[in-house]
N, C-alpha and C positions, 0 to 999 in steps of 0.2 A: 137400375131404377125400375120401380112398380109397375103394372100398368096405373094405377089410381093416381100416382105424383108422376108420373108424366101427362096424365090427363091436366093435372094440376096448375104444372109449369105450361104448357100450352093456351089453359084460358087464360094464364097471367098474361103472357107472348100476345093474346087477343087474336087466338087462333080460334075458330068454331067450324064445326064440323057440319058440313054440308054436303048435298049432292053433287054428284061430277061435274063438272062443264068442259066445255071444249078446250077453253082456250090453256096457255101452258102455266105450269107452276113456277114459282119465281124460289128457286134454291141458292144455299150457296154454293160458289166453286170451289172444288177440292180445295186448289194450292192457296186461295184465300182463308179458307179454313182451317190450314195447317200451318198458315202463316200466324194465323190468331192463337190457337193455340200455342203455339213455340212465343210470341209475345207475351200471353198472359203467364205465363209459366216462368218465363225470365225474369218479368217484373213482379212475381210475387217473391221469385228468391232472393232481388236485390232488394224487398222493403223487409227482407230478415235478415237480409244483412244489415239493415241499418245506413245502405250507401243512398248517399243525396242522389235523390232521381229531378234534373230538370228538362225543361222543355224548351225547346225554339221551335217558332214559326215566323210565317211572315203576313201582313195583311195590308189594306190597300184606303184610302179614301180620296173621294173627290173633293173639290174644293164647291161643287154644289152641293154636296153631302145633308142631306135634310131629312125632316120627317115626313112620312106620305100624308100624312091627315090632322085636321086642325080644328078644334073648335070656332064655331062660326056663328055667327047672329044675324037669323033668319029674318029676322024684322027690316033687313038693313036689304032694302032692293038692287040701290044705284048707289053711286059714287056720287052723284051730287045730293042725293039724300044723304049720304053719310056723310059730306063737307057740312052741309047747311047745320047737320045734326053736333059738330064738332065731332064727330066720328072716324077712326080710321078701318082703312078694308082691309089692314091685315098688310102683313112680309110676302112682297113679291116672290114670286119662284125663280131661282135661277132660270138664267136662261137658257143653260148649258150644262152637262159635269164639270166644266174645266178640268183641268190639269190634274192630276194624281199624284198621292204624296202613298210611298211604300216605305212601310216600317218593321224591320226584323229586329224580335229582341228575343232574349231568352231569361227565364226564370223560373222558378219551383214553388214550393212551399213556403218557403221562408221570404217569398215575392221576389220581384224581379233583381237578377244581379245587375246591379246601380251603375248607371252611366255607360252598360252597355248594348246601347239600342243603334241601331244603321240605318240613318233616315234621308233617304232624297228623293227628289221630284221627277217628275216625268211625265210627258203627253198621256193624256186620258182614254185614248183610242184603242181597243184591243184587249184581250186578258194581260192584267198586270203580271202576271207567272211572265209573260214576254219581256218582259221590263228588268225579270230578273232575270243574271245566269250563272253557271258555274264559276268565271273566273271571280265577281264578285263576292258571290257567297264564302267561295275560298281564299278569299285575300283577307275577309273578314272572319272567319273558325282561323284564319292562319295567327291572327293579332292577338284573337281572345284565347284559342286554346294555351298558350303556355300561362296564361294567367288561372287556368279552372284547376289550382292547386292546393292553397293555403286558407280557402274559407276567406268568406267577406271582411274586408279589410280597408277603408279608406276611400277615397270618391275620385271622380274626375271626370271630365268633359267627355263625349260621345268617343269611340271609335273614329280611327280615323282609316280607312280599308279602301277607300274608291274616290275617285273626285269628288263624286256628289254628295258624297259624307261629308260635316262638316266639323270641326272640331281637332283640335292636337290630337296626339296620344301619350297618354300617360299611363308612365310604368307603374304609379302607385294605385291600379285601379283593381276594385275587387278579385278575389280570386275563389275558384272552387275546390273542393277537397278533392285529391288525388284519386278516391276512387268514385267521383261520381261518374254520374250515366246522364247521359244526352238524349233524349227522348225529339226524333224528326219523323216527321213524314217521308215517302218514298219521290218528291218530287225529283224532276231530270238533273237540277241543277246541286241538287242532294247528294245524290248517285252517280256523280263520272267515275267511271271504273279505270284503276289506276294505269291498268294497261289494255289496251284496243285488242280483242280474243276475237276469235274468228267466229262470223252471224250468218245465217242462214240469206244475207245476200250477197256474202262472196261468194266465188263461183268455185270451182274442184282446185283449179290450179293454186288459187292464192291460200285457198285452206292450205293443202302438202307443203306450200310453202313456210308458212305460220308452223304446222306441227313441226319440220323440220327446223325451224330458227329455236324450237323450245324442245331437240334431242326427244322428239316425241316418234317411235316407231309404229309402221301404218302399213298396209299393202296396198301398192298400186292398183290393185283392180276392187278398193275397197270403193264405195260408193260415197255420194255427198253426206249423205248423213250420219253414216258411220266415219266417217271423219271428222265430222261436227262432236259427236259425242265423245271419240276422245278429248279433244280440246276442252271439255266442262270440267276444271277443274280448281279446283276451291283455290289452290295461291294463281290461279288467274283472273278472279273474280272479286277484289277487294277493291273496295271502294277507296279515293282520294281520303276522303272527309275519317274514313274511318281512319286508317293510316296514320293520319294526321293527330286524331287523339291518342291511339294509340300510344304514339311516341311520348307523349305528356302523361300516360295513368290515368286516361279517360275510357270510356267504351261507349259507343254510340251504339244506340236501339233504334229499330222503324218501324214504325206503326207499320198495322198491316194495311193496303186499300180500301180506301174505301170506310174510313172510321177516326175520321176526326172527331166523331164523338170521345174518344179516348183521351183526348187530347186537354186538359184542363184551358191550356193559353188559348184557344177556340174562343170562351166564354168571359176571358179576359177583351178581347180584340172588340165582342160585343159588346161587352160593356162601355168600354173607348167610343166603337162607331155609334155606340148610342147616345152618349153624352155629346159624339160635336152635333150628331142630327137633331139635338134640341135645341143647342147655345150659336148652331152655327147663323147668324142673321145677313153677314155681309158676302159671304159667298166669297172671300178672299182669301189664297192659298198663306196671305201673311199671318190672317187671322185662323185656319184652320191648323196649321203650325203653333200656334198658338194656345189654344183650345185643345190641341192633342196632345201635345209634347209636354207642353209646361205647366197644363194645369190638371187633365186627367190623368196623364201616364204617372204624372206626380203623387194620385190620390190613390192610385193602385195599390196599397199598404199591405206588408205580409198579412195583415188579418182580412181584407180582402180576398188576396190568393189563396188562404186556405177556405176560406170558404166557399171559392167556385171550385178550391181541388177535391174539396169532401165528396162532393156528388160523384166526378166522376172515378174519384178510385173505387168509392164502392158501385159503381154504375160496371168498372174493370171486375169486381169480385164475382157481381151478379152474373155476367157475361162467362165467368169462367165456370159457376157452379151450374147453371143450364148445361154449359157445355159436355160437361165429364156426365 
């Protein structure tokens, strides 16, 4: 690249060129950087292949779930002016968030694959990521994956993967073509790795021990680190989740940190959290259930979904042509 069209792509970036200051420059990190690249490289060659690229995530709402700001009539002082006036002041504010309703679904282009969404309740207290975890996540990739086979086919009641899922299971529900790709994030409960490898807080003994359960040869007077580095190896580091499609003709993709912008279902989940915080008036987990599940997640229509996925695949393109 020039100097003139690197000038270019920088004032586009809304970089401009200043005097020094003290304080430090915000870059990225190497292995985040190499993670994006190896992502955006991957996902250009599976949309020339042609393979169905979808997405999961997961997202969260309360049950006070609202809009911050309201139109208001200034004229209107007091509450007894407003009675006298036949006037009302307007929807209370929650009192509270109430309780939390977490919703994982997945779906692509052609919008979400039908009827399978993982919906239950839970105390409102804390990041909802605590609410989720791997045994969940995995009992639900475990139900759906053998079904991401044969392309959408037929309907049926929710997943049924955890208690607080609610719903049968039925085997006639949608299915994906065998070589799609799964597009997640790097979240923990994402990521259990299928086997427990040896981490920089075991101590010397239990490492020798580990290399030695895996016919790994070492010298005793090798140190902790160079013990650690043998163990770094690739069939020790495969993820549950991947595995698991794996076996079915799926292949799962991770976003790199830090870049749910990549993520189309991001702008889906806004869309949802946006409609209950307009419709939501009674502040009831029955009625947010409601409003989410039956009447948004329903309007979500593949012409929907491709129109929040336009932006971001070419938002993906832009990102890779800066980059090179």
């Amino acid at each position: 690249m020039g100097r003139t069209s690197l000038k270019k792509v920088l004032k586009h970036l809304k970089f401009k060129y200043v005097k020094r200051r003290r304080n430090n420059a915000l870059i990225d990190r190497d292995d985040i950087a190499l993670w994006r690249i190896k992502y955006l490289k991957n996902m250009k060659t599976f949309r020339e292949q042609g393979r169905p690229i979808y997405y999961l995530d997961e997202t969260w709402v309360n049950a006070g779930h609202t809009v911050d700001k309201v139109w208001e009539d200034t004229t209107v002082k007091t509450r007894k002016q407003a009675f006298l006036e036949g006037l009302s002041t307007g929807a209370k504010n929650p009192t509270s968030k109430g309780n939390r309703l977490i919703i994982l679904h997945i779906g692509g282009e052609e919008g979400f694959v039908p009827e399978s969404e993982l919906v239950f309740e839970c105390k409102g207290t804390g990041d909802y990521h605590e609410s989720m975890n791997a045994a969940k996540f995995e009992n639900w990739v475990k139900e759906m994956l053998p079904r991401l086979r044969a392309g959408f086919r037929g309907r049926g009641p929710p997943l049924l993967c955890c208690p607080e899922a609610s719903g049968p299971l039925n085997p006639a529900l949608p299915r994906l073509e065998p070589t799609a790709v799964v597009v997640m994030d790097n979240a923990s409960y994402h990521s259990r790795r299928k086997e427990k490898t040896s981490v920089t807080s075991w101590n010397k003994t239990n490492i020798q021990k580990w290399l030695t359960s895996k016919k790994i040869t070492y010298e005793p007077k090798e140190t902790k680190v160079q013990l650690l580095e043998k163990g770094v190896k690739t069939e020790y580091q495969s993820y549950v989740i991947d595995e698991m499609a794996k076996e079915v003709g799926v292949e799962v993709l991770r976003l790199p940190p830090y870049h749910c912008e990549l993520n189309p279902i991001e702008l889906v989940w806004a869309d949802v959290k946006g409609y209950l915080a307009r419709n939501n008036t009674t502040f009831k987990m029955v009625d947010v259930k409601k409003l989410s599940l039956q009447e948004e997640l329903k309007n979500i229509t593949p012409e929907k979904w491709k129109k929040l996925y336009k932006p971001r695949k070419k938002g993906g393109n832009k990102i890779r042509w800066f980059r090179q």
